[in-house]
C-alpha positions as CSV (number, residue, x, y, z in Angstrom):
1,X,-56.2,95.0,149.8
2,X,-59.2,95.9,151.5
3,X,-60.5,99.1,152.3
4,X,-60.9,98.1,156.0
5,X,-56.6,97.2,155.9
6,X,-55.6,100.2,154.0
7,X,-57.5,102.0,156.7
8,X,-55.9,100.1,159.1
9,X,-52.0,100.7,158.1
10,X,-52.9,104.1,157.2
11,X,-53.9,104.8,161.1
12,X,-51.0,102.9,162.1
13,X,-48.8,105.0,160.1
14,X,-50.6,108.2,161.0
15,X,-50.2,107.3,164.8
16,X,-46.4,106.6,164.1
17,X,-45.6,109.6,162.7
18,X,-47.7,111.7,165.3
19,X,-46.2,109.8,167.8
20,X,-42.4,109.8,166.0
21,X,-42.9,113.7,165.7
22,X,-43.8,114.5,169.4
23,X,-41.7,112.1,170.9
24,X,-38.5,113.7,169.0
25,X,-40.2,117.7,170.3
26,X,-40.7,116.6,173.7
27,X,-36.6,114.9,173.7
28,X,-35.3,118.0,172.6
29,X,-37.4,120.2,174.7
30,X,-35.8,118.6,178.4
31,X,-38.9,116.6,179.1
32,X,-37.3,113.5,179.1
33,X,-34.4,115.3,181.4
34,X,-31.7,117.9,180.7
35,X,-29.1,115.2,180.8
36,X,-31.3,113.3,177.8
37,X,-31.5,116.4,176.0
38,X,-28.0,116.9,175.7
39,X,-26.7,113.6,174.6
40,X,-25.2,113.6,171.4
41,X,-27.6,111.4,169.0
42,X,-25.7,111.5,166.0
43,X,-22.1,111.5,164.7
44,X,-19.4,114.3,165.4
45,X,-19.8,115.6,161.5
46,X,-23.5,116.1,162.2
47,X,-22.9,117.6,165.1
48,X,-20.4,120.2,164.1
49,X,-22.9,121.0,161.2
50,X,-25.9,121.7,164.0
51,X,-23.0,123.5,166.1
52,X,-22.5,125.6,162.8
53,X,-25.9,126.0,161.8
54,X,-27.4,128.1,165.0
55,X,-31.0,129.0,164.9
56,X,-31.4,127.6,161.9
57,X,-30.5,124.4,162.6
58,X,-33.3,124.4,165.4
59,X,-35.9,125.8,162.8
60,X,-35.4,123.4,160.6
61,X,-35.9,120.3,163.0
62,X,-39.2,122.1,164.3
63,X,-40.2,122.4,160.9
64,X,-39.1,119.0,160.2
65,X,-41.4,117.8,163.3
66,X,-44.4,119.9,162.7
67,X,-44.7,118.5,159.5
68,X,-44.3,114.8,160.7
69,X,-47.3,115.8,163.4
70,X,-49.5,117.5,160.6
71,X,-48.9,114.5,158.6
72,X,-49.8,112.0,161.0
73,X,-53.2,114.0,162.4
74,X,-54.5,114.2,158.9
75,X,-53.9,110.5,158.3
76,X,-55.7,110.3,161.6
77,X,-58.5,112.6,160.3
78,X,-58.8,111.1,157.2
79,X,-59.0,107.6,158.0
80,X,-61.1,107.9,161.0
81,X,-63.8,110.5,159.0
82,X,-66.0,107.1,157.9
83,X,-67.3,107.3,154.3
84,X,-65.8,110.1,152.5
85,X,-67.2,112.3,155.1
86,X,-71.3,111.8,152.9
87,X,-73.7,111.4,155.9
88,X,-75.6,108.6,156.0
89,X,-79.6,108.7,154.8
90,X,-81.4,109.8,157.8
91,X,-85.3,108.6,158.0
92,X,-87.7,110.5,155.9
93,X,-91.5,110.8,155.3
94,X,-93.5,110.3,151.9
95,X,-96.1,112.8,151.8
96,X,-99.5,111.8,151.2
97,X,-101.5,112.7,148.2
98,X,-104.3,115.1,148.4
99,X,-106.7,112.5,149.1
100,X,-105.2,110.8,151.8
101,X,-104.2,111.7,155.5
102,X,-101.1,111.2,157.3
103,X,-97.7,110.6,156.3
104,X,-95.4,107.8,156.2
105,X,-92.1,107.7,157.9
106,X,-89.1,105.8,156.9
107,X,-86.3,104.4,158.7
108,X,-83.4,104.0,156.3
109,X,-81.4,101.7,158.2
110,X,-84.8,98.8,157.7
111,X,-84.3,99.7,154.4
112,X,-80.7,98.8,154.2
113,X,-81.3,95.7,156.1
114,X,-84.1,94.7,153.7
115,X,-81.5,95.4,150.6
116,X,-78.8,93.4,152.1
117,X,-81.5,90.6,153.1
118,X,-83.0,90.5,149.5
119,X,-79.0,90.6,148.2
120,X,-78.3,87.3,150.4
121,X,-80.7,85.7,148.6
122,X,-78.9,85.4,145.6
123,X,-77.4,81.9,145.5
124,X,-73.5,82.9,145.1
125,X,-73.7,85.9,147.7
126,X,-72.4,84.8,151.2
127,X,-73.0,88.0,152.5
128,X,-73.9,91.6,152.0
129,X,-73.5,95.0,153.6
130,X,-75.2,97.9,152.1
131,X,-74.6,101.5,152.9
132,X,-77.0,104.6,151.7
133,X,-76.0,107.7,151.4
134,X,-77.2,111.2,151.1
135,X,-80.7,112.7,151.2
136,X,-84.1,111.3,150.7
137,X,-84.6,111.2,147.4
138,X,-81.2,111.2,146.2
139,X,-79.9,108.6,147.5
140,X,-76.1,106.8,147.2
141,X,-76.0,103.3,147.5
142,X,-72.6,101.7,148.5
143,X,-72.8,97.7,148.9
144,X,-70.3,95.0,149.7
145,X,-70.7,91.9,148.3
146,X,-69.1,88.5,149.5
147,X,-69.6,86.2,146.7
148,X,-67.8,82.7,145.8
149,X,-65.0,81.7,144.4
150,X,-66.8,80.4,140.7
151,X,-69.3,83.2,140.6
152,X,-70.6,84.0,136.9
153,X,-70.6,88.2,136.9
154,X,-73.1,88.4,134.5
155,X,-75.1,86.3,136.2
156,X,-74.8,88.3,139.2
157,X,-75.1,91.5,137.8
158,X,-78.4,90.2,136.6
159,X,-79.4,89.2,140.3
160,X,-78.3,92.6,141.8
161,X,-80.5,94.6,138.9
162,X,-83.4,92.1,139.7
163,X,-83.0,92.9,143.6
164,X,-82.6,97.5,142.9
165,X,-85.4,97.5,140.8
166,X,-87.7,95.6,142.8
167,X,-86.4,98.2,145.7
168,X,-87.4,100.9,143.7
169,X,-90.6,99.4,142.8
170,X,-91.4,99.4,146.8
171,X,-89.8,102.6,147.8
172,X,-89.8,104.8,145.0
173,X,-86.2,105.5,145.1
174,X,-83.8,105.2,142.1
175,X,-80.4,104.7,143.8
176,X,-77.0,106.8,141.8
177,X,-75.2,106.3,141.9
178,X,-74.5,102.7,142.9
179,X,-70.8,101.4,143.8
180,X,-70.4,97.2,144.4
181,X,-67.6,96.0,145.8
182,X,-67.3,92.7,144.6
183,X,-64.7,90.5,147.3
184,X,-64.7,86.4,146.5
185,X,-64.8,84.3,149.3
186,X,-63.4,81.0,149.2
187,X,-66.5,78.0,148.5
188,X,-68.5,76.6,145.8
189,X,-72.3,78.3,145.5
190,X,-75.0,76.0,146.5
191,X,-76.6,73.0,144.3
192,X,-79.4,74.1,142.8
193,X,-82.4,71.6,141.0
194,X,-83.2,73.3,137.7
């Protein structure tokens, strides 16, 4: 499963449960109607043990539907909060040397672009998406790589260290640590003439 369809089913659940859990607080409270709120839900043995049970028979459902509504907002949180809550690598300037004048300034998203655009041109890669992470010069690097069906790992492994060190030979950054998502696409990879 992806991460995009866990994140999907895990909001789904989350809002369920928030949902489930306010739904069942606002029933009992009479917002639904008095007349709602006093019609017998379950059987007459459960009922006789809620008779029985007093205030603590009310405590225990509020606790009950607290917990469902805590549960549900911190699948909410969690799922929504993008990227393990790391910050993405904002711009940033080199500083010149002591012979030169000015600075340079950075935008990291051209540099994710680039990354993914040099990635795409390996033969077997349909598509990548590249995230970076962090602050300049520590930098993450998260990538997602669509790849075919018969790709040779090694082969691409090669490829992707070919295409990181020539981005650190133009930018100066050493990425780590690096994390590839590898997902195969249905295809063949292109002819090539040796």
């Amino acid at each position: 499963m992806s991460d995009r369809r866990n994140r999907r089913i895990l909001l789904l659940a989350g809002l369920l449960l928030a949902a489930g859990g306010g739904l069942a607080c606002s029933l009992g409270a009479g917002v639904f109607g008095g007349s709602r709120s006093n019609r017998q839900v379950f059987d007459p043995t459960l009922v006789r043990w809620w008779n029985e049970g007093g205030w603590m028979s009310f405590a225990t459902v509020a606790a009950i539907g607290v917990v469902a509504a805590l549960i549900g907002v911190a699948l909410i949180v969690t799922e929504l909060r993008r990227n393990d809550g790391r910050s993405r690598t904002g711009n940033f300037s080199y500083s010149p040397s002591a012979m030169q004048r000015g600075e340079t300034t950075v935008r990291a998203a051209a540099l994710s672009h680039t990354l993914e655009s040099d990635l795409e041109t390996i033969p077997v890669v349909q598509r990548a998406l590249i995230g970076l992470f962090g602050a300049f010069p520590a930098v993450e690097l998260r990538a997602v790589l669509d790849v075919v069906d018969e790709t040779d790992l090694k082969e691409l492994t090669g490829y992707v260290d070919h295409a990181l060190d020539k981005f650190f030979d133009t930018t100066g950054i050493r990425v780590g640590p690096a994390q590839f998502t590898i997902r195969f696409r249905t295809g063949t990879p292109p002819r090539q003439v040796a």
